[in-house]
C-alpha positions as CSV (number, residue, x, y, z in Angstrom):
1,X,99.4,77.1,124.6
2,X,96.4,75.7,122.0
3,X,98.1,74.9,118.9
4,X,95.7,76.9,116.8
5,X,96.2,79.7,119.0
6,X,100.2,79.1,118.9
7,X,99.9,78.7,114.8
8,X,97.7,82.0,114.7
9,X,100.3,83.9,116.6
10,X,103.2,82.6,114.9
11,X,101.8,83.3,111.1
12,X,100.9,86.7,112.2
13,X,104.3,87.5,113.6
14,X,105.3,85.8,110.5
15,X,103.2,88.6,108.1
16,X,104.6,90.9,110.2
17,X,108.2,90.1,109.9
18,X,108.2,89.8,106.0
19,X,105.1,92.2,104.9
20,X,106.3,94.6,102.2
21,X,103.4,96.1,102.5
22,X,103.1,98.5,105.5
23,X,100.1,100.4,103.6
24,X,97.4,97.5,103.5
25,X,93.9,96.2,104.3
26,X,93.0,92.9,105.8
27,X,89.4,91.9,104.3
28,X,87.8,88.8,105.2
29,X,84.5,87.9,103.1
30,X,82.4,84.7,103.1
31,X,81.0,83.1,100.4
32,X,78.0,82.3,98.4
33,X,76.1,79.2,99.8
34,X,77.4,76.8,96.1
35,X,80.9,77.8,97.3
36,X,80.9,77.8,100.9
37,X,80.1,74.5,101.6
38,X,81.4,71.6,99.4
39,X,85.4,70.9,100.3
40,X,86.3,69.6,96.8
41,X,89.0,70.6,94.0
42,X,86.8,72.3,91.6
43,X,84.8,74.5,94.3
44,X,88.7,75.6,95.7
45,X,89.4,76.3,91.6
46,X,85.6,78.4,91.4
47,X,86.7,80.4,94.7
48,X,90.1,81.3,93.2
49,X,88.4,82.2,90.2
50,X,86.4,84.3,92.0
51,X,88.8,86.3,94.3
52,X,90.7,87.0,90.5
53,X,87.7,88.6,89.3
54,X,87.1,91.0,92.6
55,X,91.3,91.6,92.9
56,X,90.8,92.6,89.2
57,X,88.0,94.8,89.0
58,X,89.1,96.9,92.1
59,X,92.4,97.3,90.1
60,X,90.8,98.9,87.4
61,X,88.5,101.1,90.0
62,X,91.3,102.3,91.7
63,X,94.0,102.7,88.9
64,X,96.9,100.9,90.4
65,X,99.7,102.8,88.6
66,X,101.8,99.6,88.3
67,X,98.7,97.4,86.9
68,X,98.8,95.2,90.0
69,X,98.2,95.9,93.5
70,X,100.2,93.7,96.0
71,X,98.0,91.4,97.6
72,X,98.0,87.6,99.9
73,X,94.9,85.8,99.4
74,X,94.4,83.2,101.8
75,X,91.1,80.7,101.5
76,X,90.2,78.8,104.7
77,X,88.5,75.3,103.2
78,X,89.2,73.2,106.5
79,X,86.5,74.9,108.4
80,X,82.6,74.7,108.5
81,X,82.3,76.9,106.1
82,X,85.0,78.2,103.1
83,X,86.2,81.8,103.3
84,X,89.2,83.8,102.4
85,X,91.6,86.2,103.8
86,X,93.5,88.8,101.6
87,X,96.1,91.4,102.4
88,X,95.5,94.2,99.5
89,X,98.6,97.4,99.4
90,X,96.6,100.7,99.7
91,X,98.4,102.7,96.4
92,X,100.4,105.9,97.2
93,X,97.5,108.4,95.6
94,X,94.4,107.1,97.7
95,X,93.9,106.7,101.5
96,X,92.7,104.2,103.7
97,X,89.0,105.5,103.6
98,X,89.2,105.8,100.3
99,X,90.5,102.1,99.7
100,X,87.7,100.8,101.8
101,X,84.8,102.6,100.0
């Protein structure tokens, strides 16, 4: 078996072993052309800023009752281009469809 294939099986079987979140959305979103490209510290520190501002603004539109939806944010910086992964819980009083839009 490919190794990358073999490491992309075994982290998903991973997620799926531990997940406490059985209600969730997997997004995937590239990034602005500044951020996408360079490979350095302070671009991975403007990325994670940037993922904080999104997870943070869709808390307040969708009123997570505990303040904090659960979430795994993953950012990919050892491909051609930088982009991230994230896991977000859908909360108890909206649906899927809702979550999306």
């Amino acid at each position: 078996m490919n190794t990358n294939k073999y490491i992309k099986y075994e982290t998903r079987r991973w997620i799926d072993q531990i997940t406490i979140l059985p209600r969730s959305i997997f997004l995937t979103f590239h990034l602005w052309e500044n951020l996408s490209d360079e490979k350095d510290d302070n671009t991975f520190y403007k990325i994670q800023k940037v993922n904080k501002r999104f997870l943070n603004k869709l808390e307040r539109i969708c009123n997570a009752s505990k303040g904090r939806l659960e979430r795994i944010v993953v950012i990919e910086r050892n491909t051609s281009r930088n982009h991230c992964h994230l896991m977000i819980e859908v909360p108890i009083h909206l649906s899927n469809k809702m979550m999306v839009k």
